[in-house]
C-alpha positions as CSV (number, residue, x, y, z in Angstrom):
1,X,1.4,-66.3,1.5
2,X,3.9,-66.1,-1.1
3,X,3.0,-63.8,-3.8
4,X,3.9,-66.3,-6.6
5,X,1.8,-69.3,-5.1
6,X,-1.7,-69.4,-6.4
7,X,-3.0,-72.1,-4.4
8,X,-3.5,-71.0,-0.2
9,X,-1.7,-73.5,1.8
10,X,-5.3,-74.6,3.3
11,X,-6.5,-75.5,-0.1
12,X,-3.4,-77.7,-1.0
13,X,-4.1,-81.3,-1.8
14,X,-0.8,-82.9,-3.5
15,X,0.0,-86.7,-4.8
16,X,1.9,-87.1,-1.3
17,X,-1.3,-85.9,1.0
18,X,-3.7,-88.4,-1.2
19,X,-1.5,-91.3,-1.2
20,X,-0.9,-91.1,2.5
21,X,-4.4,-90.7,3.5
22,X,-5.7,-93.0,1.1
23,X,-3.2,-95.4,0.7
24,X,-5.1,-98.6,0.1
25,X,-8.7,-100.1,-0.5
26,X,-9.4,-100.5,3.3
27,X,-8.4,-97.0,3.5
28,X,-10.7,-95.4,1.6
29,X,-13.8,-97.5,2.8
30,X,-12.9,-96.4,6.8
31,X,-13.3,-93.3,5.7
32,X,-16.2,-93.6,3.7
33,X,-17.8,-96.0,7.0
34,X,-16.3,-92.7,9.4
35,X,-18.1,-90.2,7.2
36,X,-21.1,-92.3,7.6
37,X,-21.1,-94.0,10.9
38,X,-18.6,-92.2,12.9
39,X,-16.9,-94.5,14.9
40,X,-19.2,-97.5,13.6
41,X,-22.0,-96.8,15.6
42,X,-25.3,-97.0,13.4
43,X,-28.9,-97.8,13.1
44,X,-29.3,-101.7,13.8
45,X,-32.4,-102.5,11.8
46,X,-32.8,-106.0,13.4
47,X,-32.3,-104.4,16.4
48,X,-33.8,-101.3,16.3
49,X,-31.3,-99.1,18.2
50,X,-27.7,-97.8,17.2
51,X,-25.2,-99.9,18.3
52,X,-21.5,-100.5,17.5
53,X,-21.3,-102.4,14.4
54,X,-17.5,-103.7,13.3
55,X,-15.8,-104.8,10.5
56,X,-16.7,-107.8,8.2
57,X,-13.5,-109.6,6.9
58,X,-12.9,-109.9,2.9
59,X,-16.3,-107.8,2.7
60,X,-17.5,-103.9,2.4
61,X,-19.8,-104.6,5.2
62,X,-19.6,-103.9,9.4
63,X,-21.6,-105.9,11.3
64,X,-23.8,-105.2,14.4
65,X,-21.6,-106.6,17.5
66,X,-25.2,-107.7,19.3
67,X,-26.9,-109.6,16.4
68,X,-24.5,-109.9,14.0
69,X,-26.6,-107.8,11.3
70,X,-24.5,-106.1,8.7
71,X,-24.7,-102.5,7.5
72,X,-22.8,-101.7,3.7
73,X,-21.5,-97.3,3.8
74,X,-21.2,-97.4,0.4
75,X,-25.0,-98.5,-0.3
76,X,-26.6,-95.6,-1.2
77,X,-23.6,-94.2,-2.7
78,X,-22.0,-94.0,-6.1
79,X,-19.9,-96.2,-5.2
80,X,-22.5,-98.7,-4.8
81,X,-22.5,-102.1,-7.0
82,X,-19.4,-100.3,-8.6
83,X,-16.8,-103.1,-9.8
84,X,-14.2,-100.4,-10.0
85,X,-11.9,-100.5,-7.0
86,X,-12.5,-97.6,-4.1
87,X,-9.7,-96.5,-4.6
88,X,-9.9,-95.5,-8.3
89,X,-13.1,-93.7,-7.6
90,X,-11.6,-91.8,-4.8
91,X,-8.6,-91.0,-7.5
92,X,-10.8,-90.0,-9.9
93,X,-12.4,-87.5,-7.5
94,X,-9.3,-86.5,-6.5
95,X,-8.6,-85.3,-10.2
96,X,-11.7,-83.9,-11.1
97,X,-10.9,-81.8,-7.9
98,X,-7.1,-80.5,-8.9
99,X,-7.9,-78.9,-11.9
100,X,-9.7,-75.4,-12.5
101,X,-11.0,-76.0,-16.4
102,X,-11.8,-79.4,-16.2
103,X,-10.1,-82.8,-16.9
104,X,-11.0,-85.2,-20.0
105,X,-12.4,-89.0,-19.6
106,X,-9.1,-89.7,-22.0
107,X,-6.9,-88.1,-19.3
108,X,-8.9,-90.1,-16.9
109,X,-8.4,-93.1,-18.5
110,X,-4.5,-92.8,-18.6
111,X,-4.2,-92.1,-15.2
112,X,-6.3,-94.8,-13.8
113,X,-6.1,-97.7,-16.1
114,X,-10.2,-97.9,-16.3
115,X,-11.4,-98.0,-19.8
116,X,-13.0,-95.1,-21.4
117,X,-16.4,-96.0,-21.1
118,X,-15.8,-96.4,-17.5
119,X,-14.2,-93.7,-16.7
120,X,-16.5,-91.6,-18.9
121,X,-18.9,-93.0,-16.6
122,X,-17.4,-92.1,-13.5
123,X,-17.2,-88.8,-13.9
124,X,-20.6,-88.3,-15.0
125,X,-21.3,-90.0,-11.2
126,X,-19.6,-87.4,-9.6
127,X,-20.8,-84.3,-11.5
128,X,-23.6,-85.8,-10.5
129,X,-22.4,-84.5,-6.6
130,X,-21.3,-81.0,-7.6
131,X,-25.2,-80.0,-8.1
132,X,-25.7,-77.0,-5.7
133,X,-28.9,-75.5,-4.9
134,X,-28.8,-72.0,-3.5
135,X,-30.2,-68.9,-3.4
136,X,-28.5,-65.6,-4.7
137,X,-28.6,-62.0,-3.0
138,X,-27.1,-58.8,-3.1
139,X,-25.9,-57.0,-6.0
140,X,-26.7,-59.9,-8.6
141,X,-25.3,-59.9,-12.6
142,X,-27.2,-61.5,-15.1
143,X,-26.1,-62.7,-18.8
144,X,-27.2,-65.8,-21.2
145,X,-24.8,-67.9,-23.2
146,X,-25.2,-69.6,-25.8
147,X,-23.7,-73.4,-26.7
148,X,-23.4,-75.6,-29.4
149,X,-20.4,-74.6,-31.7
150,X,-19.9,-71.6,-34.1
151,X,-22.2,-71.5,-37.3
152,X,-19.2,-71.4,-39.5
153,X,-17.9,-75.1,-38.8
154,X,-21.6,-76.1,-39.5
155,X,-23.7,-77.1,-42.9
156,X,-26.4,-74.7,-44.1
157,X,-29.2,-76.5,-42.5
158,X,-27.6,-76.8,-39.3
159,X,-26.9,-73.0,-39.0
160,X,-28.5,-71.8,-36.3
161,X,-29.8,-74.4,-35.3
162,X,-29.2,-77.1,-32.4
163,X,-28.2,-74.1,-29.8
164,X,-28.3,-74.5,-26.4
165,X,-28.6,-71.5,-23.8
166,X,-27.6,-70.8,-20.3
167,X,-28.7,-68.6,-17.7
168,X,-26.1,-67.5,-15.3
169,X,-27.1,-65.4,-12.5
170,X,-23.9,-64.8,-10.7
171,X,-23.2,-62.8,-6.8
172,X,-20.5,-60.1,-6.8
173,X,-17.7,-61.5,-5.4
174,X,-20.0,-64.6,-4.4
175,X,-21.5,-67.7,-6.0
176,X,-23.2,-68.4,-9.5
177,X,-25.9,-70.3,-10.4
178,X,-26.0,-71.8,-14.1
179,X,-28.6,-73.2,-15.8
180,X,-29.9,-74.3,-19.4
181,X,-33.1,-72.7,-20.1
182,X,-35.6,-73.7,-23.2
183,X,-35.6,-70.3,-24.6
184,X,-34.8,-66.5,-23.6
185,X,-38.5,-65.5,-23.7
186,X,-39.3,-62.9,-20.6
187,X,-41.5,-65.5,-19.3
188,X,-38.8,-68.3,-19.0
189,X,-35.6,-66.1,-18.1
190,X,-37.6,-64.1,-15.5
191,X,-39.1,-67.1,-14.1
192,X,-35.9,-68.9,-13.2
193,X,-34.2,-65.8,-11.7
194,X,-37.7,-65.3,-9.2
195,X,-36.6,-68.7,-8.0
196,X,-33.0,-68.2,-7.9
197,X,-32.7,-64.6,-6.5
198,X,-33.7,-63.1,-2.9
199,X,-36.8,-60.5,-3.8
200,X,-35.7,-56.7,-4.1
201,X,-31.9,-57.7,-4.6
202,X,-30.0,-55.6,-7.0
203,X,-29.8,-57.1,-10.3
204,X,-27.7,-55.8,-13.3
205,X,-28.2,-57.0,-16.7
206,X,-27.7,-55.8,-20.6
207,X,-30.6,-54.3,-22.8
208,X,-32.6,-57.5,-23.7
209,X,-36.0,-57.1,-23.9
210,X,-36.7,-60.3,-22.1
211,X,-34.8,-58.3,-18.7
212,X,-37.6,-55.9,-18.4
213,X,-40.1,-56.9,-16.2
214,X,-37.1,-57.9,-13.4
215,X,-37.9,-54.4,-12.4
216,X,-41.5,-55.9,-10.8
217,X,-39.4,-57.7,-8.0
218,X,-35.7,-56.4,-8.2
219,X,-34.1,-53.1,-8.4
220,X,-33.1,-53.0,-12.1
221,X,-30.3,-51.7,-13.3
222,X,-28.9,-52.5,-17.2
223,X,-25.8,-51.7,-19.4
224,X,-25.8,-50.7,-23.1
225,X,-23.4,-52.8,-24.3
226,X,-23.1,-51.2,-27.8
227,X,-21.9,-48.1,-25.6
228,X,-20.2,-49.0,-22.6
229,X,-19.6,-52.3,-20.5
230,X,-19.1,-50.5,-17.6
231,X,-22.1,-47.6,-16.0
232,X,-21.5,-46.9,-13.0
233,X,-22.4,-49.7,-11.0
234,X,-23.9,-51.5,-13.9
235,X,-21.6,-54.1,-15.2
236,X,-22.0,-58.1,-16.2
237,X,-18.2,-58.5,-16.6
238,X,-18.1,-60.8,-13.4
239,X,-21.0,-63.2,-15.1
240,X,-19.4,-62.1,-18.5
241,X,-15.6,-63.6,-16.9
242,X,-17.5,-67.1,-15.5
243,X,-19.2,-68.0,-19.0
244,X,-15.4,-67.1,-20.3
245,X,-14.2,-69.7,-18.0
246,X,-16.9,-72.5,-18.8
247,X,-16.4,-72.1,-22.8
248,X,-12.9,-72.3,-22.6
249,X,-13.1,-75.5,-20.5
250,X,-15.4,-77.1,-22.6
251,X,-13.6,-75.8,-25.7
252,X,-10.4,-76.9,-24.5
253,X,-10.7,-80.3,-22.7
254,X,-14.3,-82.0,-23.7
255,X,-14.4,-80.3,-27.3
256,X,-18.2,-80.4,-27.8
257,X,-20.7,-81.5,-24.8
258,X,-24.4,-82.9,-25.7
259,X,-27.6,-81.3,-24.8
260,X,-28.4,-84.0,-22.7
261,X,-24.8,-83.6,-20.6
262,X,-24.9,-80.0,-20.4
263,X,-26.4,-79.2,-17.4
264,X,-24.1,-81.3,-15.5
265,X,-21.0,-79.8,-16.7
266,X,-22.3,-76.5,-15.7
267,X,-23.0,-78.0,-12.4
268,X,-19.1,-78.6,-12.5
269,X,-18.0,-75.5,-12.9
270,X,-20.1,-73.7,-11.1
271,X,-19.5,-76.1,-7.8
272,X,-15.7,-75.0,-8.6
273,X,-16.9,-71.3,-8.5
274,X,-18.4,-71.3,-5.7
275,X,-16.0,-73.0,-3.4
276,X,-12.7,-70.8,-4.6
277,X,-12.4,-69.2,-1.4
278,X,-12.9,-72.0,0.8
279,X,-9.9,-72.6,2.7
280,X,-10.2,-76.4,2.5
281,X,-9.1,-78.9,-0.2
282,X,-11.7,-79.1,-3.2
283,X,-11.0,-82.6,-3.0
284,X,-11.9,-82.8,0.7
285,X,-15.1,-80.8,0.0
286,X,-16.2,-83.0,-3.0
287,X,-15.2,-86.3,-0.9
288,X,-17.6,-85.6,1.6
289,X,-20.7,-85.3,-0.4
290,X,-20.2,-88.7,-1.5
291,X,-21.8,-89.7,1.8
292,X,-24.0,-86.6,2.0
293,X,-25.7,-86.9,-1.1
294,X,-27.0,-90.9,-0.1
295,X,-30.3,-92.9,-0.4
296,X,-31.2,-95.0,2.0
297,X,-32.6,-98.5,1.6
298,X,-36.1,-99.3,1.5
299,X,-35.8,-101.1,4.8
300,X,-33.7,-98.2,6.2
301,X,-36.5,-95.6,5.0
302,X,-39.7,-97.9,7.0
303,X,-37.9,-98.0,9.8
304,X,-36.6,-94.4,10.1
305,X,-40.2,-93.5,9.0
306,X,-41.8,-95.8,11.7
């Protein structure tokens, strides 16, 4: 690879490659239908079997080539009872994908011709895909961060107040996990790393009290920070670099990000983390959890329970 290109070749996804794949409405829903149904075979529920089903003129439907029953790929989906065309979604995804800090619902907006509330609401669908849920092992780093704005740019009875913390339990060289927690009591912090981390991994952390009793289940190792940020193998500067990452984005493009938001705009940056050195388009990755992450019908769920 060339030493000045950033991106790998396998992770390239351009304009040109998105407009030739997806070049139209029709397009976008055969893919969605493949991703689905490959080759439009599915559960009939009339007729209780898979069989072929084909495509319904005018419609987002195929239907079943023995009884004429018609299955809709994007049920399920967040595509689902969407006015917005297929295409614009799959645009949308697209940019959310390209970019490493994040992209704005403004930018959205001039790019797609949606309105702002739209696409505003877009995006909080597809953060809504970038949810991972893993479990962390090896040597593991540890560090809280706090949100909510600086105290200076605050009145009086707001300062220190209205803070919002995150956990982020990060892999060397691996994945993160970020999450908001209620408080940074020993209780609550070590609680959510027992569920995150593989027992007896190696975890490193700082010098907060609330850290201590990791040593029950992992091999604990901390820092001093008012000393050194590097002992030995005791470090937090690849957690340290992520948070760095995750307040300069929101800093940057969204400005401030409400409690209630949070949470999924960690899950955005952390799904970007953790898929950096997958040699595949992130926009191919986030594409296909758009049929992954489905819910089938009532009907669907008696029958594939029966």
């Amino acid at each position: 690879m060339n030493r000045w290109q950033t991106v790998k070749p396998e992770q390239k996804y351009t304009v040109t490659m998105f407009d030739r794949e997806f070049p139209s409405e029709d397009a976008c829903l055969e893919y969605v239908k493949e991703q689905r149904f490959p080759g439009g075979v599915a559960l009939c529920v009339n007729c209780k079997v898979e069989r072929k089903h084909y495509r319904v003129s005018a419609r987002t439907s195929y239907a079943c080539h023995a009884c004429g029953n018609h299955i809709y790929p994007l049920a399920g989906t967040i595509f689902h009872k969407s006015t917005t065309s297929l295409r614009t979604w799959f645009l949308v995804i697209r940019l959310m994908a390209s970019t490493r800090v994040g992209i704005s619902a403004k930018h959205i907006q001039r790019e797609t011709g949606v309105t702002y509330k739209t696409a505003w609401r877009m995006m909080k669908q597809v953060r809504k895909l970038m949810e991972d849920r893993i479990t962390l092992s090896g040597p593991v780093e540890i560090d809280e961060a706090e949100f909510g704005g600086a105290d200076s740019n605050k009145p009086k009875h707001l300062r220190g107040k209205a803070k919002m913390t995150a956990l982020g339990i990060v892999e060397r060289g691996g994945r993160v996990v970020a999450q908001i927690v209620p408080n940074i009591t020993a209780l609550t912090l070590c609680s959510s790393i027992a569920e995150t981390v593989e027992p007896d991994s190696p975890v490193f952390t700082d010098l907060m009290h609330s850290y201590n009793p990791l040593g029950v289940q992992f091999e604990h190792q901390t820092v001093n920070h008012s000393v050194t940020y590097v002992d030995g193998p005791a470090h937090t500067n690849t957690i340290d670099g992520f948070w760095s990452l995750v307040k300069r984005g929101i800093t940057g493009v969204y400005y401030q990000v409400g409690a209630e938001y949070l949470q999924s705009y960690l899950n955005e940056y952390a799904f970007r983390y953790n898929r950096r050195k997958v040699m595949r388009p992130m926009f191919s990755l986030l594409a296909e959890r758009t049929v992954t992450q489905v819910c089938p019908s009532a009907r669907e769920q008696k029958l594939l329970g029966s």
